[in-house]
N, C-alpha and C positions, 0 to 999 in steps of 0.2 A: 911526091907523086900524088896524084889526085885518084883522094879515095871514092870505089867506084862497088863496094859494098853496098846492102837495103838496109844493113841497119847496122848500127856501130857497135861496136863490141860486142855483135851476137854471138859470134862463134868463139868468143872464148865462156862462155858457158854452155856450148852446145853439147857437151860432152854428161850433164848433168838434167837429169828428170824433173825439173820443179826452175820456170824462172818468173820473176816478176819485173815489173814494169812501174817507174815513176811516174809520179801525178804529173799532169800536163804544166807546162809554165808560161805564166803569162805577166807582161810589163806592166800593164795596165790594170793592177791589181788593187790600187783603190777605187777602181769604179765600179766593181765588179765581187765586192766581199761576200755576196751569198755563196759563190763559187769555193770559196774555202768554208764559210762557215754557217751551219742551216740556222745557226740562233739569230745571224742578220737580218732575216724573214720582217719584209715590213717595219722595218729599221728609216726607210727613207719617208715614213710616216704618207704614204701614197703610192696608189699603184707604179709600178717602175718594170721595165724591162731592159735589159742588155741582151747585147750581141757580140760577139768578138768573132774574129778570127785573127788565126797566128800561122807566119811561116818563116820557120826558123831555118839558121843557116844557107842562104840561098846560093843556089848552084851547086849542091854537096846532096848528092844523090841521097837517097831514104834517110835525110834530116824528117823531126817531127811537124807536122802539118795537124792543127786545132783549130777546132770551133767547138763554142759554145754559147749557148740561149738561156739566159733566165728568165722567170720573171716573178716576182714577188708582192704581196700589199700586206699590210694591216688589216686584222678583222679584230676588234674589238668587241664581239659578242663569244670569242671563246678564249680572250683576254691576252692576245697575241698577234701573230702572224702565221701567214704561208705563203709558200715558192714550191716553183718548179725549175729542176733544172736538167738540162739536156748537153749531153758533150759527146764529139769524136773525136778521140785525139788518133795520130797515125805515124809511128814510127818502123818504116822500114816495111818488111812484112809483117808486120803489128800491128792489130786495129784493136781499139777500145771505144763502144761504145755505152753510153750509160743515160739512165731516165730515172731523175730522183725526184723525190715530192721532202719538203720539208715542212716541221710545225715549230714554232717555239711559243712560250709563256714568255709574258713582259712586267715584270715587277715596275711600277713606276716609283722613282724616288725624288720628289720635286721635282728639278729641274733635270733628272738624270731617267734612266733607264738601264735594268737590267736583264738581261735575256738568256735565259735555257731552252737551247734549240736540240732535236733530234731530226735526223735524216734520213731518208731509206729509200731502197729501189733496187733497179737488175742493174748487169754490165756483161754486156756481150763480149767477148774478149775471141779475136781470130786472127791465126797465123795463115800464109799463105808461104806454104814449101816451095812456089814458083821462082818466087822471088831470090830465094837460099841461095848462097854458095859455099861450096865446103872444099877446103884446101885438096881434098884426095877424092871428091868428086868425077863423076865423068858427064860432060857437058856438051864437049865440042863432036861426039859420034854422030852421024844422022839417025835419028828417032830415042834415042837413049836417052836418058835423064834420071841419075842415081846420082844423091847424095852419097852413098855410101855410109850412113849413119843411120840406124833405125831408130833414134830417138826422131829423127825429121822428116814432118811429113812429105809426100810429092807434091801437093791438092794444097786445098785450104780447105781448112777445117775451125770451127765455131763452136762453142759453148755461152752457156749462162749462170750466173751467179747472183746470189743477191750482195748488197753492199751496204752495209750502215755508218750513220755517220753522227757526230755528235758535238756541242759545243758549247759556248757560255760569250756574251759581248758584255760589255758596256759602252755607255754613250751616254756623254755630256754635252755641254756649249764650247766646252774648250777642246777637249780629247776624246777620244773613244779607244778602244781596244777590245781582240778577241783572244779566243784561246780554242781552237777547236782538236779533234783526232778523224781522221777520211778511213776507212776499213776496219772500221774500229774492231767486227771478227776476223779481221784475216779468213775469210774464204776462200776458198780452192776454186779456178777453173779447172774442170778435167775434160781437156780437147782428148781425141781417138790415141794421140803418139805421144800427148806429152803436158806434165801439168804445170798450170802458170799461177802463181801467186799475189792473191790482193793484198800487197806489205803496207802495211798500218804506218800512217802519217801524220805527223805534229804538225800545226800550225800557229805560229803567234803573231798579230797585226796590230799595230800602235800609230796610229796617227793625230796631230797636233793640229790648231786652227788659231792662227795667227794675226789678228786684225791689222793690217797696218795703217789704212787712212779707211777713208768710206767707200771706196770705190777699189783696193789692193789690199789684199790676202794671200799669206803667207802659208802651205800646205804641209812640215816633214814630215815622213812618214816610214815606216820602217816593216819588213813582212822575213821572217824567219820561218823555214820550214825543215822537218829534218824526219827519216826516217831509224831514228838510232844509232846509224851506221854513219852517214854523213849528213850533214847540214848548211845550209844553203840560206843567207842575208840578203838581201835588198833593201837600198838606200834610197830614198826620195825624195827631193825638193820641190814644190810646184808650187806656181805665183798664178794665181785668180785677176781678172781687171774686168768691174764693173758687174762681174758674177757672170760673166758672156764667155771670156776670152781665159787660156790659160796654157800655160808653158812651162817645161820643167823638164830635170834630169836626173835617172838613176844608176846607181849599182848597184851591182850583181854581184858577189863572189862566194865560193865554195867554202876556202878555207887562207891560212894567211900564207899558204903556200900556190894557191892557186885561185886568177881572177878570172870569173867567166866572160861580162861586158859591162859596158858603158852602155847607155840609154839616152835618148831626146825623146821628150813627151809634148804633144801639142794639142788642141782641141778647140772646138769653138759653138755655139749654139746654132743650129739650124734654126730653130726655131723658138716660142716661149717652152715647149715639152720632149724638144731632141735636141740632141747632142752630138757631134761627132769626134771619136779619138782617136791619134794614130800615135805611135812611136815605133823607133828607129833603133838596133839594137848593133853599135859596133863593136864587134867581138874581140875579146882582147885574148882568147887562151889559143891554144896551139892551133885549133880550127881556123885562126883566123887566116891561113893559109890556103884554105881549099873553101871558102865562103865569102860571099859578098853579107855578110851582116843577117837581121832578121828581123821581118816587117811585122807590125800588129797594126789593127784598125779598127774602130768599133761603133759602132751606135747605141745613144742610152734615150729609152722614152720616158718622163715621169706623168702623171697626169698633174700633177702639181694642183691637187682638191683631196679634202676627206675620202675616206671613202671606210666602207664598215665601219661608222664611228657610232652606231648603232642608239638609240634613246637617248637622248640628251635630258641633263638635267634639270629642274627647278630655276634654278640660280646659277647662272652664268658668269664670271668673274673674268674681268680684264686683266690681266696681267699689267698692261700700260698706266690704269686708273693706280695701281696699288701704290 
């Protein structure tokens, strides 16, 4: 039977004072690492911005619906980077949204780079009771509308919070890697009926660069995220052609008992400073009964030139000449 719930498994916590909400998820998660982690900040050594949007599980009423905006550069007058980052994500009667600025320092190490980033900003966090249904509700009366639950509102109701965030990269020629934590204090939203919790989340990213001829490059790439309780893999292959053109596929799964989906990733340059991405998410777990799958799509600008690279030195040395 086609589930016709706003949001999944609400009401088996509905009975409980306090719920919180996972970070948003997204395929296209190596093009987009500020998103998990603020030490990326100017990482792509040029101003860059991303776009995404995500709609998960399609035709399966109050699945999550995402977007998100970065944008980041290098300022090497205060030995670092900064970003901004903006997201709503929307499950069900659940809206999140968030506006964070990030900083990080960059240790350079020859040929490498090391980064300690910090992150911060609000998160609007609102339920709307419209949306609710509750088994011993009464619904179907003319003008009536009782959950019958005073933990749930009737209305939609809003609050704000702040959010900190925190983390560490590296970056080499061959690999790079992060490690970040998203709420790192665990704050409290306190809507009028009922409080929602920002639960604290791990992130680890490891990605590989693979030369295969001059013109074909080879991408894996791997993103672990977990909140203590469960933990959640992504697996990634993507092949580069000419630095324009690129194709690949992931997974996804929870745990060895349960797979979430299979992934197609594809992309191509608009232009010499945009990008476009999309992938294709076919669901492999029980949902995939009540869903057509789940689309992402996205656009990346880089300026592809210095920028805050602030006083240049005396003596200028080629790397090529050495």
């Amino acid at each position: 039977m086609k589930i016709r719930t706003l949001i999944i498994g609400f009401l088996l916590f509905s009975s409980v004072p306090a719920l919180c909400q996972h970070a948003a998820q997204y395929t296209l998660y190596t093009w987009n690492p500020l998103h998990w982690n603020p030490a990326y900040a100017g990482l792509d050594h040029s101003l860059t911005g991303t776009l995404l949007f995500r709609k998960q599980w399609t035709n399966l009423q109050g699945a999550p619906v995402s977007q998100n905006l970065n944008v980041h550069m290098p300022l090497s007058y205060i030995g670092g980077g900064v970003g901004l980052n903006i997201e709503n994500d929307v499950l069900g009667a659940e809206q999140m949204t968030t506006a964070e600025v990030a900083y990080n320092y960059q240790l350079n190490l020859g040929s490498s780079i090391f980064s300690i980033g910090l992150g911060g900003g609000i998160v609007q966090r609102s339920l709307d009771g419209a949306k609710l249904r509750t088994p011993g509700g009464i619904y179907d009366e003319p003008g009536v509308f009782d959950h019958v639950d005073d933990l749930l509102p009737l209305g939609r109701e809003s609050a704000i919070a702040p959010v900190v965030h925190a983390g560490v990269y590296f970056q080499s020629e061959k690999w790079e890697a992060g490690l970040s934590v998203k709420n790192l204090t665990e704050s409290n939203v306190a809507l009028p009926s009922i409080l929602l919790q920002q639960k604290r989340h791990f992130f680890f990213t490891f990605s590989y660069h693979v030369e295969i001829s001059g013109k074909l490059s080879l991408h894996p790439s791997v993103l672990v995220r977990s909140d203590a309780v469960q933990t959640q893999t992504d697996f990634s292959l993507t092949a580069k052609f000419n630095d324009n053109i690129f194709g690949g596929v992931s997974f996804r799964g929870y745990n060895s008992e349960s797979i979430d989906a299979v992934a197609i990733l594809a992309g191509f340059r608009l232009s010499e400073k945009t990008s476009f991405m999309y992938a294709y998410d076919m669901t492999l777990s029980g949902l995939r009964d009540v869903s057509n799958g789940s689309h992402e799509v996205g656009l990346r600008y880089n300026l592809n030139k210095p920028i805050g690279a602030g006083k240049l030195p005396r003596i200028i040395y080629n790397p090529r000449s050495l």
